[in-house]
C-alpha positions as CSV (number, residue, x, y, z in Angstrom):
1,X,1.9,-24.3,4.1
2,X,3.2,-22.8,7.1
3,X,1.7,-19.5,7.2
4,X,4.1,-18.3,10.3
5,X,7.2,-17.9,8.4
6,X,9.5,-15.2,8.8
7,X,8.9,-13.9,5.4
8,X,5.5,-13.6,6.0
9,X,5.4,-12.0,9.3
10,X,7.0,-9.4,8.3
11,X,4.9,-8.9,5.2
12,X,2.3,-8.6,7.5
13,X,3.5,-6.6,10.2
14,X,4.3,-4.2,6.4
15,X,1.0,-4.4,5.7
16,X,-0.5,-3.9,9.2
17,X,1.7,-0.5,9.4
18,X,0.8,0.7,5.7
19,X,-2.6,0.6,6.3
20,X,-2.9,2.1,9.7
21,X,-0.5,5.0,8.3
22,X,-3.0,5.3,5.4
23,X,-5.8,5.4,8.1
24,X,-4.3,8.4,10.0
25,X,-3.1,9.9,6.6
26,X,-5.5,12.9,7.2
27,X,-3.9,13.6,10.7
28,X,-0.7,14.1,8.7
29,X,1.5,16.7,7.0
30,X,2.1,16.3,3.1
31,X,5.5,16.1,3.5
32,X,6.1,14.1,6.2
33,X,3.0,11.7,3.8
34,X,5.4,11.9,1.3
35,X,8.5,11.1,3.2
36,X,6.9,7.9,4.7
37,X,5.7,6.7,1.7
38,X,9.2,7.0,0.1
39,X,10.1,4.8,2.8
40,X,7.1,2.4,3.2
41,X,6.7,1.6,-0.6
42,X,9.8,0.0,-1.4
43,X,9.8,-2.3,2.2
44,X,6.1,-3.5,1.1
45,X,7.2,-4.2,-2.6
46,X,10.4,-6.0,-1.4
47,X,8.3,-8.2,1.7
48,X,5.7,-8.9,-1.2
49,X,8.3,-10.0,-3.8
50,X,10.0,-12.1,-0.6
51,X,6.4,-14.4,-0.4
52,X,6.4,-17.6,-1.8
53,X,2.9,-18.1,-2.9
54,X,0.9,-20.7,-1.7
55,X,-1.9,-23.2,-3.5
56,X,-5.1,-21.9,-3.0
57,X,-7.2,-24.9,-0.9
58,X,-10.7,-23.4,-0.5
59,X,-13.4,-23.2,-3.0
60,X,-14.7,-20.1,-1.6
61,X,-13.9,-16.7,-2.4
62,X,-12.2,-14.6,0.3
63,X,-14.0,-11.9,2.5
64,X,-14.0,-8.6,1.7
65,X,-13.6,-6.0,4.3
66,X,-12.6,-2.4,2.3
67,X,-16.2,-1.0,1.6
68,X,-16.4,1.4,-1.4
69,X,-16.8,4.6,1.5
70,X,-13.6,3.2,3.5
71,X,-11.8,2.9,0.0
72,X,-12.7,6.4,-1.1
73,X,-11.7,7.8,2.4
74,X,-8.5,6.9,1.9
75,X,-8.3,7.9,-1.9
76,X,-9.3,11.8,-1.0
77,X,-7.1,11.9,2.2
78,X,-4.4,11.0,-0.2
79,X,-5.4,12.7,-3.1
80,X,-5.5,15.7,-0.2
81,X,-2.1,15.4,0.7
82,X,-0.9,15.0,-2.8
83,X,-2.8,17.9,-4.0
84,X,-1.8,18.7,-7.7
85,X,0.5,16.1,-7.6
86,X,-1.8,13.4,-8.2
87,X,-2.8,13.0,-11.3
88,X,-0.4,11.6,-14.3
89,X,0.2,9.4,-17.0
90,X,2.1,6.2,-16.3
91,X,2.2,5.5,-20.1
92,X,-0.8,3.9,-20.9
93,X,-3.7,6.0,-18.9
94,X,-4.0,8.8,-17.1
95,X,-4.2,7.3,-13.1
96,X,-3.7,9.2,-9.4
97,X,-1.2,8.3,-6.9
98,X,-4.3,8.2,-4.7
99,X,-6.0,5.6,-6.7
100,X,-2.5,3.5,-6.8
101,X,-2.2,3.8,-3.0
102,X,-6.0,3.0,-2.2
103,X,-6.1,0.2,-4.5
104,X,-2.9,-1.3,-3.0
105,X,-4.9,-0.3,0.5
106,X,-7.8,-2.0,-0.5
107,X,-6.0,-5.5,-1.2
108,X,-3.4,-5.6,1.7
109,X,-6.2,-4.6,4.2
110,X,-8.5,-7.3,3.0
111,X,-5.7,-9.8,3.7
112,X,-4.1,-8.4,6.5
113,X,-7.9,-9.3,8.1
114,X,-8.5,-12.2,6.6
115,X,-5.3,-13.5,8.2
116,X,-6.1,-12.1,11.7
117,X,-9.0,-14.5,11.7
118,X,-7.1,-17.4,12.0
119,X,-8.1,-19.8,9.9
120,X,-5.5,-21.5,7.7
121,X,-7.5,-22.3,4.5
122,X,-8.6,-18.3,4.8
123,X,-5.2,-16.8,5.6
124,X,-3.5,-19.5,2.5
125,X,-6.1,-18.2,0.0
126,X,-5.8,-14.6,1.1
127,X,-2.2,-14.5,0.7
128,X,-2.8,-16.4,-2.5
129,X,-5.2,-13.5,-3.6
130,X,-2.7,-11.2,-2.5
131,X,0.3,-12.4,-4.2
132,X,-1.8,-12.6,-7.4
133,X,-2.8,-9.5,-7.2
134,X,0.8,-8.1,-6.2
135,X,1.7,-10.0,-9.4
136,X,-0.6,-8.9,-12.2
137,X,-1.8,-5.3,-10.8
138,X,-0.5,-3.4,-7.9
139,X,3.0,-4.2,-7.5
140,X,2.9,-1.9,-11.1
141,X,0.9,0.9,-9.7
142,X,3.0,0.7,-6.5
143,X,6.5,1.3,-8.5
144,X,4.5,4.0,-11.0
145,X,3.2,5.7,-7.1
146,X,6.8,5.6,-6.4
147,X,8.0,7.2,-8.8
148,X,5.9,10.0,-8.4
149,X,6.7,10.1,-5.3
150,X,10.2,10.3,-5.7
151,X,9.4,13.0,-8.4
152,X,8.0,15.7,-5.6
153,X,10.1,14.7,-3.0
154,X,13.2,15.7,-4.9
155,X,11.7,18.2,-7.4
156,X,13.6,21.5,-6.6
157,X,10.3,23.5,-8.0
158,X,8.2,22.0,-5.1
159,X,8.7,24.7,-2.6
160,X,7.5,22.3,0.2
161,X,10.8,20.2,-0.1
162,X,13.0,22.9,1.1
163,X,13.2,21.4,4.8
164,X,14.5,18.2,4.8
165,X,15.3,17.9,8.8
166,X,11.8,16.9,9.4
167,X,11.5,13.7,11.5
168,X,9.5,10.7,10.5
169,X,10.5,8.3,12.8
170,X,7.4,8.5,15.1
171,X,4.8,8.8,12.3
């Protein structure tokens, strides 16, 4: 499989700029976190949904970069900015749009490396990982992150929404 496509450049170069946002999340302001994230979620679930997924051709698992401490840096500079947004119920457990994002974090970052290495048996079975995942777990939490999302952003209790001039183009 040719793993240069269009499709999957740009679910990459997605990927690449979700995580690097998530990295500097603690250098931002929660609305402006929230504004992005409105934006970002839906282009990542829409270059995901785009992938055609590949056969997997190694034996081996693939590496794992996200530690547990990089993981959880994300989740409480999220959970941060969120504040007591974070926790709800998507219907069947109570969950966190931190733990939505950093899980979602934790899987495109691991591929999003993997495929910098080069190697095209890695970067096939990374995206394959990727796209399975995508399929059975955080394409979900992403949509149920979204929502909640959506929910404070145009929530007319949440005081913070009253300004909606503020840029996010150079995020």
């Amino acid at each position: 499989m040719n793993l240069y496509t269009k499709n999957i450049v740009e679910f990459v170069t997605v990927g690449v700029e979700y995580c690097a946002f998530l990295e500097h999340s603690d250098e931002k302001q929660s609305q402006v976190f929230i504004e992005v994230m409105q934006k970002l979620l839906p282009l990542l679930y829409m270059k995901t949904a785009m992938l055609e997924k590949p056969i997997p051709v190694g034996d081996d698992d693939i590496q794992v970069f996200v530690t547990e401490l990089d993981y959880e840096a994300i989740r409480q500079s999220i959970s941060r900015l969120v504040a007591a947004n974070d926790a709800y119920y998507d219907g069947e457990s109570a969950t966190s749009i931190s733990e939505n994002l950093a899980d979602i974090y934790q899987d495109i970052k691991n591929f999003t490396l993997n495929y910098k290495e080069g190697n095209q048996a890695v970067s096939n079975d990374a995206l394959y990982s990727c796209i399975e995942n995508f399929e059975t777990y955080w394409g979900k939490q992403l949509l149920n992150a979204l929502k909640q999302i959506h929910e404070i952003r145009y929530n007319p209790q949440n005081d913070e929404n009253n300004d909606n001039n503020i840029s996010t183009d150079n995020y």
